[in-house]
One Martini backbone bead per residue (centre of mass of N, CA, C, O) as a GRO file, in nm:
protein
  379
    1UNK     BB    1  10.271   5.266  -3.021
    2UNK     BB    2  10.656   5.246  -3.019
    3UNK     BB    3  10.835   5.124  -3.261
    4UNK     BB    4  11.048   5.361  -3.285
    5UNK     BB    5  11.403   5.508  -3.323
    6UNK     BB    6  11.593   5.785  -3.324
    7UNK     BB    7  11.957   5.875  -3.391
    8UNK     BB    8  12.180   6.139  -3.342
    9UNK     BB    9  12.517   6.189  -3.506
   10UNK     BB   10  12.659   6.544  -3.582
   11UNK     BB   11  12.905   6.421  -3.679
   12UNK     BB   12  13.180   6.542  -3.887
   13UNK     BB   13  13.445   6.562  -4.107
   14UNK     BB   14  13.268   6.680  -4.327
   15UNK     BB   15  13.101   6.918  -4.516
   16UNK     BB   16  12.826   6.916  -4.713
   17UNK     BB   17  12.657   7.160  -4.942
   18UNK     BB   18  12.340   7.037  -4.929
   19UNK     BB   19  12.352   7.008  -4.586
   20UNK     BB   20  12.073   7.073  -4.310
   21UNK     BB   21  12.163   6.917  -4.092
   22UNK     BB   22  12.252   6.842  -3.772
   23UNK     BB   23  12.606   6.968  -3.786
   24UNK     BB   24  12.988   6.895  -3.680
   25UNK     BB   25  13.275   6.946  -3.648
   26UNK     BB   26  13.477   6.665  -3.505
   27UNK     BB   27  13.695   6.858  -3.420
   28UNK     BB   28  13.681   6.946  -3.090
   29UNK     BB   29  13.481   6.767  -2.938
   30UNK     BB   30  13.257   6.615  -2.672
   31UNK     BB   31  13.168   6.318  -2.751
   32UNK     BB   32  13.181   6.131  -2.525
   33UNK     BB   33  12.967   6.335  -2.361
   34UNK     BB   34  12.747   6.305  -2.563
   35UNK     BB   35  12.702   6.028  -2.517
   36UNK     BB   36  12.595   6.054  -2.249
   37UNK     BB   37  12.357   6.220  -2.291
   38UNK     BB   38  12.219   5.968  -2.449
   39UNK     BB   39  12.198   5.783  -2.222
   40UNK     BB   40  12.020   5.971  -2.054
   41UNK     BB   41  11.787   5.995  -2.247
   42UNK     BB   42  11.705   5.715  -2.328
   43UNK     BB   43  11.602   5.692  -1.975
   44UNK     BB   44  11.426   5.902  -1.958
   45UNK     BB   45  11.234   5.830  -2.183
   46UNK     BB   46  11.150   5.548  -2.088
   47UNK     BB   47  11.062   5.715  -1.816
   48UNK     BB   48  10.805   5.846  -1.956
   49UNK     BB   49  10.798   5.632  -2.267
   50UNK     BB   50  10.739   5.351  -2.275
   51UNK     BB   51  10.853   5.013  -2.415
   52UNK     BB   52  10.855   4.706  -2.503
   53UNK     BB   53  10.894   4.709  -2.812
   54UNK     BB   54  11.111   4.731  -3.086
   55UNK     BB   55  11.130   4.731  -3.430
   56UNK     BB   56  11.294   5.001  -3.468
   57UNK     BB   57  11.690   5.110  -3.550
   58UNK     BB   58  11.798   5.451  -3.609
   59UNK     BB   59  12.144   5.568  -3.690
   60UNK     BB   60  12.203   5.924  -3.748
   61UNK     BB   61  12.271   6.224  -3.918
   62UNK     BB   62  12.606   6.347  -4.018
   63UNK     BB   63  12.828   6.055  -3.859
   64UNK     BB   64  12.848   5.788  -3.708
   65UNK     BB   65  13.115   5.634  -3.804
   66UNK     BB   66  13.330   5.883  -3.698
   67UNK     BB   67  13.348   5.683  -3.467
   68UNK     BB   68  13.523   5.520  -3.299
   69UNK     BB   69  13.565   5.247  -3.156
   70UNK     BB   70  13.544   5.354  -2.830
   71UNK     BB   71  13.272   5.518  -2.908
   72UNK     BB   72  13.070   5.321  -3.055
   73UNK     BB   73  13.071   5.116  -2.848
   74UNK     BB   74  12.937   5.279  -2.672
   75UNK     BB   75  12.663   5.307  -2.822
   76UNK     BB   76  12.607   4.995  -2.874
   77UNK     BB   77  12.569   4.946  -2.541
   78UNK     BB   78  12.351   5.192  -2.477
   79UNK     BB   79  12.163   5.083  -2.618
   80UNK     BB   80  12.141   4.765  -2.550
   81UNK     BB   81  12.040   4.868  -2.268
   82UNK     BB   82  11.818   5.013  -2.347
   83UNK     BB   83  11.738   4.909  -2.621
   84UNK     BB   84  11.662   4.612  -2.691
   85UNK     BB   85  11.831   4.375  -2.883
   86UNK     BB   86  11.673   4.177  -3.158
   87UNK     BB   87  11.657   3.957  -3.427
   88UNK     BB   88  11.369   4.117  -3.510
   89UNK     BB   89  11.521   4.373  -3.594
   90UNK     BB   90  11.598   4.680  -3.715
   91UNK     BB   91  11.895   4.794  -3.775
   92UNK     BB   92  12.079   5.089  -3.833
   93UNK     BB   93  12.350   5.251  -4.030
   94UNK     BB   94  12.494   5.460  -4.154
   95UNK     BB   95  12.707   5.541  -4.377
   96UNK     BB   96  13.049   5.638  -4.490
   97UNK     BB   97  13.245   5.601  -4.742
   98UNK     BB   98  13.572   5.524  -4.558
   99UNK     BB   99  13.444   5.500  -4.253
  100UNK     BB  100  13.472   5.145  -4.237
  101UNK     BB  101  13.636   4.934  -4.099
  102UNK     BB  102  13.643   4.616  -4.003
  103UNK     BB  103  13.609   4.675  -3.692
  104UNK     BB  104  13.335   4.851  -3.704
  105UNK     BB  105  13.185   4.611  -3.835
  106UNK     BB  106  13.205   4.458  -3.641
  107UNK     BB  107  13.098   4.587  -3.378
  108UNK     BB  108  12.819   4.625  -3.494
  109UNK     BB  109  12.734   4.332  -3.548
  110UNK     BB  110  12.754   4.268  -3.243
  111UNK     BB  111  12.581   4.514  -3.183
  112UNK     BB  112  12.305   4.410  -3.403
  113UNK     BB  113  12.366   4.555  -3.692
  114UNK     BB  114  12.189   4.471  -3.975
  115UNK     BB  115  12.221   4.752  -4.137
  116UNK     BB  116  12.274   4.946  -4.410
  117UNK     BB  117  12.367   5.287  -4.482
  118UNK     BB  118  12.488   5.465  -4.807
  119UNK     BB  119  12.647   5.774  -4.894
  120UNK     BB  120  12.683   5.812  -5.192
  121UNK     BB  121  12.498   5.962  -5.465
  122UNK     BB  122  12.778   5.895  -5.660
  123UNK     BB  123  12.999   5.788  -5.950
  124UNK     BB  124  13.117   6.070  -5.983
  125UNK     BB  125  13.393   6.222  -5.892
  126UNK     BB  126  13.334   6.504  -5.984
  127UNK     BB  127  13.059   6.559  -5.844
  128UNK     BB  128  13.158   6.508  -5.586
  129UNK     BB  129  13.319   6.687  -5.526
  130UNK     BB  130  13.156   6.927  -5.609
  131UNK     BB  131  12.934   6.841  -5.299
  132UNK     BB  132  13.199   6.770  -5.113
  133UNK     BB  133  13.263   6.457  -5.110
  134UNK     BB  134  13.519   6.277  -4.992
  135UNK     BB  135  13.446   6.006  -5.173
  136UNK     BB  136  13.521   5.735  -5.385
  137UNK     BB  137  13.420   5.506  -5.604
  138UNK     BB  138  13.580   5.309  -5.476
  139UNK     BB  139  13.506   5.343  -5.173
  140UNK     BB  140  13.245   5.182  -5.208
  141UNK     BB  141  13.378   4.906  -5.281
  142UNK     BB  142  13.481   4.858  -5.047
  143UNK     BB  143  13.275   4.899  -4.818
  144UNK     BB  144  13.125   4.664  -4.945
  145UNK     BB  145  13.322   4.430  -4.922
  146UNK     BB  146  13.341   4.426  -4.636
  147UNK     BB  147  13.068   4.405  -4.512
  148UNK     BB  148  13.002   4.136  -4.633
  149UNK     BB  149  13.264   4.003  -4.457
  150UNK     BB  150  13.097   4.074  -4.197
  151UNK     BB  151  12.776   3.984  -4.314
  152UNK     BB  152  12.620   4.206  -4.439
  153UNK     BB  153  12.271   4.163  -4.617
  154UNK     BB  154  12.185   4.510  -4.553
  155UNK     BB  155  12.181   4.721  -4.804
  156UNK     BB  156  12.219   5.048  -4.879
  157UNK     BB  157  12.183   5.315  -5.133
  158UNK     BB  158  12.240   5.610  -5.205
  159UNK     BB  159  12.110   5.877  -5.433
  160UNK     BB  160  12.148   6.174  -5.630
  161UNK     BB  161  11.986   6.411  -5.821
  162UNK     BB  162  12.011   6.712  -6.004
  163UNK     BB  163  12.298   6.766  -6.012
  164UNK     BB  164  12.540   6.977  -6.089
  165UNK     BB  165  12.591   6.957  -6.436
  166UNK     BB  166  12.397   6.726  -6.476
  167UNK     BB  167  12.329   6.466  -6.678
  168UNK     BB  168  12.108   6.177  -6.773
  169UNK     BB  169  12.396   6.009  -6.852
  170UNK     BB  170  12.473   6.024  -6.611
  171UNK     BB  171  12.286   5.878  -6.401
  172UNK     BB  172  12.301   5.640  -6.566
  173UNK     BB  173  12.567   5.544  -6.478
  174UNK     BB  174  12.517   5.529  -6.203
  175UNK     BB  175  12.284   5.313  -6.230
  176UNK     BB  176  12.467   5.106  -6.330
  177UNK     BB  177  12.684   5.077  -6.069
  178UNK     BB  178  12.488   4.990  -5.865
  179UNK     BB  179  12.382   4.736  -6.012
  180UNK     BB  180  12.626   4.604  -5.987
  181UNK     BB  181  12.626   4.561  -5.647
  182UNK     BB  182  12.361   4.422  -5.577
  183UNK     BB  183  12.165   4.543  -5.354
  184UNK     BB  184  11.867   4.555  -5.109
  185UNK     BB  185  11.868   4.904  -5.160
  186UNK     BB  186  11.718   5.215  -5.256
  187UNK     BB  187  11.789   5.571  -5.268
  188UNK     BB  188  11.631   5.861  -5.453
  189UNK     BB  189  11.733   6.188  -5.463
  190UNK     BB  190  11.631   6.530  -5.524
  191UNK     BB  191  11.758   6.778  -5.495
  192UNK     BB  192  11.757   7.037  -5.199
  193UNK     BB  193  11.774   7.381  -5.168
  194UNK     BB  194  11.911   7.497  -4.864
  195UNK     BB  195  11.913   7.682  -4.610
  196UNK     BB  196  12.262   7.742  -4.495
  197UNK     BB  197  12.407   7.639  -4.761
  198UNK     BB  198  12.649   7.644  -4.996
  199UNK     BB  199  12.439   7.631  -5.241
  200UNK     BB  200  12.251   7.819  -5.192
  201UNK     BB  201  12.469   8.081  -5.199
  202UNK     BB  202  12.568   7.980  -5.502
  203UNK     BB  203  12.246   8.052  -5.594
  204UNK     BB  204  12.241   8.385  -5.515
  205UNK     BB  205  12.488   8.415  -5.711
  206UNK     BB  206  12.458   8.225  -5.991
  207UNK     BB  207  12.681   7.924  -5.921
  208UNK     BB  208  12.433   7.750  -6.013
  209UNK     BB  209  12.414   7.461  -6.244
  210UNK     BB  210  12.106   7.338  -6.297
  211UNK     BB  211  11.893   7.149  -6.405
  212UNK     BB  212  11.636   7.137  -6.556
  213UNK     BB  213  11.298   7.006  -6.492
  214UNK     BB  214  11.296   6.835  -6.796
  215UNK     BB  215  11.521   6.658  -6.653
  216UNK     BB  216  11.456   6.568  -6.383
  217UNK     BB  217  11.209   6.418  -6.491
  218UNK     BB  218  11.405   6.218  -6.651
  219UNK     BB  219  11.530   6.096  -6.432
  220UNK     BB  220  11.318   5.961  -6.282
  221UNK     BB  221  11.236   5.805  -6.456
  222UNK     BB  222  11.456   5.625  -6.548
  223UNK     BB  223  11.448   5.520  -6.234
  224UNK     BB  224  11.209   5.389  -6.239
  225UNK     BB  225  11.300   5.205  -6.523
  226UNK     BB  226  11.509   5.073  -6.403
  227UNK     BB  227  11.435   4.950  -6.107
  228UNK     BB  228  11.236   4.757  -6.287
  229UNK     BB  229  11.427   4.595  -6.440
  230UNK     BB  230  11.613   4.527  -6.204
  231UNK     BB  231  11.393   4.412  -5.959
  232UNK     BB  232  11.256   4.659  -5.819
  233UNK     BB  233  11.070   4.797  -5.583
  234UNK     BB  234  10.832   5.061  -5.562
  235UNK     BB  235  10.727   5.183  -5.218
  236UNK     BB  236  10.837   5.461  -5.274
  237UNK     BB  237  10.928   5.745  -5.412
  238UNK     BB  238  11.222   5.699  -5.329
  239UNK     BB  239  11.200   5.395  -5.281
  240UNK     BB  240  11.401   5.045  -5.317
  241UNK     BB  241  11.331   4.708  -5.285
  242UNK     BB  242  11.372   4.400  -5.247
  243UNK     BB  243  11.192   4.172  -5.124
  244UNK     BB  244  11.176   4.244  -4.795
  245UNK     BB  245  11.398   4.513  -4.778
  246UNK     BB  246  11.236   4.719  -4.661
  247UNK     BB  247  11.241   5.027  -4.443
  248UNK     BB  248  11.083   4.986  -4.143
  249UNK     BB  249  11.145   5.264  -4.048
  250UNK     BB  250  11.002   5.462  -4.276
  251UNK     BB  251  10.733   5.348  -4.244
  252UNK     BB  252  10.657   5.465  -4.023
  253UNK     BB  253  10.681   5.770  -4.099
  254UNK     BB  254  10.443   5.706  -4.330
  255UNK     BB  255  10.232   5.577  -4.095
  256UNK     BB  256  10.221   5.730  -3.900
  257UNK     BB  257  10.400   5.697  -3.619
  258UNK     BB  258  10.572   5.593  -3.373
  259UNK     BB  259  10.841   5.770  -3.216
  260UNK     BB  260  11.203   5.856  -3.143
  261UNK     BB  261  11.435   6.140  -3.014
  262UNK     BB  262  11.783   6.085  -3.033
  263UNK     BB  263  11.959   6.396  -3.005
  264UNK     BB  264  12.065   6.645  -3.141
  265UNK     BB  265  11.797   6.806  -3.350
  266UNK     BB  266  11.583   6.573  -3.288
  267UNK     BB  267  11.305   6.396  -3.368
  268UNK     BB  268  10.961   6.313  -3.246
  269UNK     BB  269  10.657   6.075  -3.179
  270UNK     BB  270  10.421   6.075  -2.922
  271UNK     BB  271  10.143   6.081  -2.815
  272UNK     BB  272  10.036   6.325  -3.010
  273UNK     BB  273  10.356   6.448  -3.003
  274UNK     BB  274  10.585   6.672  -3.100
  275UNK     BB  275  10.967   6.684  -3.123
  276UNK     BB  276  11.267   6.929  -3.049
  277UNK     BB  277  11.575   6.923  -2.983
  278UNK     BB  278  11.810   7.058  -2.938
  279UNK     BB  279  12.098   7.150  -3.125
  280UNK     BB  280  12.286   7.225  -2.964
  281UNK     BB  281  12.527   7.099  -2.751
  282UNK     BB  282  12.508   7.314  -2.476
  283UNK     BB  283  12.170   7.257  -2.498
  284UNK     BB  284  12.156   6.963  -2.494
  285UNK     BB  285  12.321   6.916  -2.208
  286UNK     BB  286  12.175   7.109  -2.024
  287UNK     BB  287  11.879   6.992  -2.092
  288UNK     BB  288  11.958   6.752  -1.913
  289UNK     BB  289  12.079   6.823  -1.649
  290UNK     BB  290  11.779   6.929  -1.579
  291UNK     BB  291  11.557   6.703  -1.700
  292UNK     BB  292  11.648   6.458  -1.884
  293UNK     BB  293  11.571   6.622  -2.115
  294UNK     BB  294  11.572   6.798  -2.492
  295UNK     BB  295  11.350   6.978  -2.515
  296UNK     BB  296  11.233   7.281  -2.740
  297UNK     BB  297  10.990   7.136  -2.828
  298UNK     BB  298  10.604   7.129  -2.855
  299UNK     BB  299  10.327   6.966  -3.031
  300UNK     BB  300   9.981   6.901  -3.023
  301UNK     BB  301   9.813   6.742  -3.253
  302UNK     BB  302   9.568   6.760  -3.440
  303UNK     BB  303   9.316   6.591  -3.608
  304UNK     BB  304   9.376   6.755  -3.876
  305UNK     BB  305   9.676   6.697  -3.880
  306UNK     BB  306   9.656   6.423  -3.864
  307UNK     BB  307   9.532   6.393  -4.164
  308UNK     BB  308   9.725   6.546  -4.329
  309UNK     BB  309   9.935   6.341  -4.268
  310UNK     BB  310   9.820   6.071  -4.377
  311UNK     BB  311   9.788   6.201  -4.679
  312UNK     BB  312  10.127   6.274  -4.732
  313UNK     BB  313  10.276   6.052  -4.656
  314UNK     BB  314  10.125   5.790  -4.755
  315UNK     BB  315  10.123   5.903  -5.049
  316UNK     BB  316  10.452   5.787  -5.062
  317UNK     BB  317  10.308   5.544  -5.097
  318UNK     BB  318  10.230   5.323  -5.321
  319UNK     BB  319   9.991   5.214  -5.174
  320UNK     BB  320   9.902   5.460  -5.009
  321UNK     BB  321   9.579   5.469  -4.882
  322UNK     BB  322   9.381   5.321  -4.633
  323UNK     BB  323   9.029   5.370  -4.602
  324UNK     BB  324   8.990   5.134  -4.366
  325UNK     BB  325   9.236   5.272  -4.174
  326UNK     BB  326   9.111   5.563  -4.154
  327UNK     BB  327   8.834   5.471  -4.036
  328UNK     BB  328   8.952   5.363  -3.769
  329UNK     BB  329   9.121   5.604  -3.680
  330UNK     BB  330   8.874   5.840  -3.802
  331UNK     BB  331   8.561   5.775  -3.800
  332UNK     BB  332   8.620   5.840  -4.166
  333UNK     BB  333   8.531   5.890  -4.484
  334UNK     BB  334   8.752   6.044  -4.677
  335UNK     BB  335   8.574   6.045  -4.984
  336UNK     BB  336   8.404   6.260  -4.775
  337UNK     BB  337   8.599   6.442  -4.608
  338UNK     BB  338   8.788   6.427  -4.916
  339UNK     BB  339   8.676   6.518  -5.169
  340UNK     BB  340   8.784   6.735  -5.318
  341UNK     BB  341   9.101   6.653  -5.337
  342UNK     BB  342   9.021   6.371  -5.454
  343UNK     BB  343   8.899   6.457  -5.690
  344UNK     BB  344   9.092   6.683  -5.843
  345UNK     BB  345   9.311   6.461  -5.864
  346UNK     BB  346   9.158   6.267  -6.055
  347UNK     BB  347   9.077   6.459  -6.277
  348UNK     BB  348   9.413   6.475  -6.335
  349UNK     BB  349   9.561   6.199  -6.271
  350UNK     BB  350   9.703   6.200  -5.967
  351UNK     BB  351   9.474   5.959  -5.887
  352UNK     BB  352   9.357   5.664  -5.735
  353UNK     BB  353   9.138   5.384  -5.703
  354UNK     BB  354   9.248   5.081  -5.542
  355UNK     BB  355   9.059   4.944  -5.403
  356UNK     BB  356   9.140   5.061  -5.072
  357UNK     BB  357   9.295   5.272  -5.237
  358UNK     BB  358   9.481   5.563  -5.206
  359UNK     BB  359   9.677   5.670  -5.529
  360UNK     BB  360   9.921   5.723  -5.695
  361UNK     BB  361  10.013   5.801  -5.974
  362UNK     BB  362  10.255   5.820  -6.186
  363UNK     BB  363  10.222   6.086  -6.274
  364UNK     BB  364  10.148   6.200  -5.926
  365UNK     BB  365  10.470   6.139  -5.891
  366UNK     BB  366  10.589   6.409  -6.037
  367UNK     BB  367  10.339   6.573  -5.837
  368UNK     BB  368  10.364   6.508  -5.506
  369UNK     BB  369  10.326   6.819  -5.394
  370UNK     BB  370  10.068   6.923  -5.520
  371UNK     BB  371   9.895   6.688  -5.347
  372UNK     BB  372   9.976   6.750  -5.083
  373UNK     BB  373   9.879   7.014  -5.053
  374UNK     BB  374   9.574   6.956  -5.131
  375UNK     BB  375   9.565   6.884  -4.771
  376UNK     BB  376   9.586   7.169  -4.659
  377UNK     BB  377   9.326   7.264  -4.494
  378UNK     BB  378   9.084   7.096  -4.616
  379UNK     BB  379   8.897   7.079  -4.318
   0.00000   0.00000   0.00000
């Protein structure tokens, strides 16, 4: 079953430094025309894999909100077509700081999106320069402040940590700056220097000065032991939620669940298989204009690949891996599976089972790809 879609939106009006996404810069591209191939790969996409109801949809790139008024409302409208939005749906829109007008979040609202996502990052507006990024800690408050009285209540703050010159002060700051907007979701992410990025390159020349791994991993816990203490609950290795606001798209992927992967070099899940569609804009509605569909690539998920998928996705989540949903899915006991990989790993300290679950320790926690490594070929 098909419970959610992902769409990708790769216009930027700056590229920031850490950025390794499909993205190009928003000035003189054919925005009007690609928006038109995503409204055609979505109705191709649906006769082709019907889905009854979704359950959630991300809007990512990118920057969505780069969209102009007129750009926006179409594709607000062209969602609204081909993926009915319902009141019991999330629907996300990424969103960067200062690219929100009052009129976007009209819009925005009305056309069913009830949640947003804000690439913070940091409220150092130093370390923002420093990465590339184009707003400021003001805009950050101005756009969360529209945001409310435009009535959304349902919104989310990324934030980086590790980042160039950073000291775990300057972090605690952020999150102290944070936990003052009083969000209904966090996310905070780990730098990581990807290839073809401003970063790998300033990296390869000695002219990135990162923090040591044993600040690194002090940031982490700071971030564990602030988020518990103001009442965030730590859902997924990387995000926190008040009650109720986890959020359900995210799950999806750490569920391995299906869903939908639209727009140029979106990734999706259907059937037992994943698709990558074409990332240039001219190969993306080339391949849109002769097939009604945009994949470059598509690979058949083995039985045994996803197995490995199930736990390491699922172990990103605190609550783990259901022993009893692992044996519905795939008709065999993990714990005997997998013994190898999951004894190895409990003497380690780094696993444990509680209840029907196998779920990453504290420890395990900050050695999240160690654990994961090692169901890799397991079977």
């Amino acid at each position: 079953m098909i419970k959610s879609a992902y769409l990708h939106i790769p216009f930027c009006h700056h590229i920031c430094h850490y950025c390794d996404f499909n993205k190009i810069f928003l000035k003189n591209q054919p925005v009007d025309e690609y928006l038109q191939f995503m409204d055609m790969e979505m109705k191709h996409t649906l006769e082709r894999f019907p889905a009854d109801h979704l359950e959630t949809i991300f809007v990512g790139g990118g920057t969505p909100t780069a969209l102009n008024e007129k750009q926006l409302a179409y594709l607000l409208q062209s969602v609204q077509r081909n993926f009915p939005v319902t009141q019991d749906m999330e629907y996300t829109f990424e969103a960067n700081p200062g690219d929100l007008s009052l009129e976007k979040l009209r819009l925005l609202k009305e056309g069913g999106v009830n949640r947003l996502s804000f690439g913070v990052q940091s409220f150092n507006d130093e370390l923002l320069k420093r990465i590339g990024r184009t707003h400021r800690k003001e805009d950050v408050f101005k756009s969360i402040e529209h945001a409310r009285s435009a009535g959304f209540d349902n919104i989310s703050v990324d934030l980086i940590y590790s980042l160039p010159d950073q000291t775990v002060e300057d972090f605690q700051d952020t999150l102290r700056t944070a936990f003052s907007l009083d969000m209904e979701h966090y996310s905070a992410y780990s730098l990581i220097i990807e290839p073809k990025t401003v970063f790998y390159n300033l990296m390869n020349k000695g002219k990135l000065p990162l923090p040591t791994e044993e600040e690194e991993v002090q940031m982490y816990d700071v971030l564990m032991n602030e988020m518990e203490r103001h009442g965030y609950h730590q859902y997924e290795i990387s995000n926190f939620a008040k009650k109720g606001y986890e959020s359900r798209h995210n799950i999806t992927y750490w569920d391995n669940a299906s869903y939908y992967g639209i727009g140029a070099g979106a990734h999706g899940y259907v059937e037992g298989v994943r698709r990558a569609n074409h990332g240039p804009l001219k190969k993306y509605m080339a391949a849109i204009s002769e097939t009604g569909l945009a994949f470059k690539e598509e690979h058949t998920v083995t039985r045994e690949e996803m197995i490995e998928e199930e736990m390491f996705l699922g172990l990103r989540k605190i609550q783990g891996v259901s022993i009893f949903g692992f044996e519905q899915k795939f008709g065999a006991d993990p714990l005997q599976l997998l013994k190898e990989p999951i004894d190895e790993n409990i003497k380690k300290g780094l696993l444990e089972i509680q209840g029907d679950y196998i779920r990453l320790t504290r420890k395990g926690k900050f050695l999240g790809n160690e654990v994961f490594q090692a169901f890799i070929g397991a079977i």
